[in-house]
C-alpha positions as CSV (number, residue, x, y, z in Angstrom):
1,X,16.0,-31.7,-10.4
2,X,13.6,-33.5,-8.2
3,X,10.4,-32.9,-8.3
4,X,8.1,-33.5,-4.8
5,X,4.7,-34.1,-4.6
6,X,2.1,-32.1,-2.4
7,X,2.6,-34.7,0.5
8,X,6.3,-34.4,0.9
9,X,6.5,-31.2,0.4
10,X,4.2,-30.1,3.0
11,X,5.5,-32.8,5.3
12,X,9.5,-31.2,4.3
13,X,9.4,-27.8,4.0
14,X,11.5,-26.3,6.0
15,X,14.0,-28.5,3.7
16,X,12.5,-27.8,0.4
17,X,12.8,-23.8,1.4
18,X,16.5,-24.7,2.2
19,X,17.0,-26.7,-0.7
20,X,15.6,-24.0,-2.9
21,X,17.6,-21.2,-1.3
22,X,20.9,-23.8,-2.4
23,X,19.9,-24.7,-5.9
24,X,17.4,-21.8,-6.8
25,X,14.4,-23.6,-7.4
26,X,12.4,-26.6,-6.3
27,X,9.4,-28.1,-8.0
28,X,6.0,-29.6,-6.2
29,X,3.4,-31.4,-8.2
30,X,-0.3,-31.9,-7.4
31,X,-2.1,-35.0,-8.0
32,X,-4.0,-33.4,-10.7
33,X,-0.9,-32.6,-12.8
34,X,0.0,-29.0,-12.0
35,X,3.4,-28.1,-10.8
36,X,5.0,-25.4,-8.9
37,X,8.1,-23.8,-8.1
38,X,9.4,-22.3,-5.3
39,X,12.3,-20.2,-5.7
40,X,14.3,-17.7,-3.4
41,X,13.3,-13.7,-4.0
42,X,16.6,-11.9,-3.8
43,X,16.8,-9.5,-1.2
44,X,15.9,-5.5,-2.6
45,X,17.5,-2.8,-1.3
46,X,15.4,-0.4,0.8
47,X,14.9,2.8,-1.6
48,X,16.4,4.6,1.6
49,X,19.3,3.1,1.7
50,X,21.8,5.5,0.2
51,X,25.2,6.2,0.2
52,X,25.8,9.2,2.8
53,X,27.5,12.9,0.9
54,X,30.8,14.1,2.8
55,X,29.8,18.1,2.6
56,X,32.3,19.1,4.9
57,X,30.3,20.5,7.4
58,X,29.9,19.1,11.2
59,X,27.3,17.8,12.6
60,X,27.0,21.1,15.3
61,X,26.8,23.3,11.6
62,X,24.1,21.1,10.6
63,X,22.0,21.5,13.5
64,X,22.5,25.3,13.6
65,X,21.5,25.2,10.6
66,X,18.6,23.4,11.6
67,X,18.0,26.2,14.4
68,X,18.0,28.3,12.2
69,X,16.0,27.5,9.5
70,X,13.5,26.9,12.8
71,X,13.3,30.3,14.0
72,X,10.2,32.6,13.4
73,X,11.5,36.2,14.2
């Protein structure tokens, strides 16, 4: 694995963010010795995202339901 120095990676990085998103990392060292990765985040699911229920009910039931539930008499 290659590792880039400050200069070409902030000159390249567009192309270092691709490269890492290919090969799952890529390394930048400082002048002073320290190095970094960069690496791709996977994606997380939204917590709302959820598989729907098949009740067997329409969507007309569901909102008289709805109606219902509304009512204050």
């Amino acid at each position: 694995m290659k590792v880039y120095t400050y200069t070409e990676a902030r000159q390249n990085l567009a192309s270092l963010l691709d490269q890492a998103a290919r090969e799952g990392e890529v390394r930048i060292k400082r002048k002073d010795g320290q190095v970094f990765v960069i690496r791709l985040q996977p994606k997380t699911k939204s917590p709302l995202e959820v598989e729907g229920i098949d009740l067997g009910i329409t969507t007309q039931e569901i909102v008289d339901f709805i109606d219902e539930g509304r009512r204050t008499d």
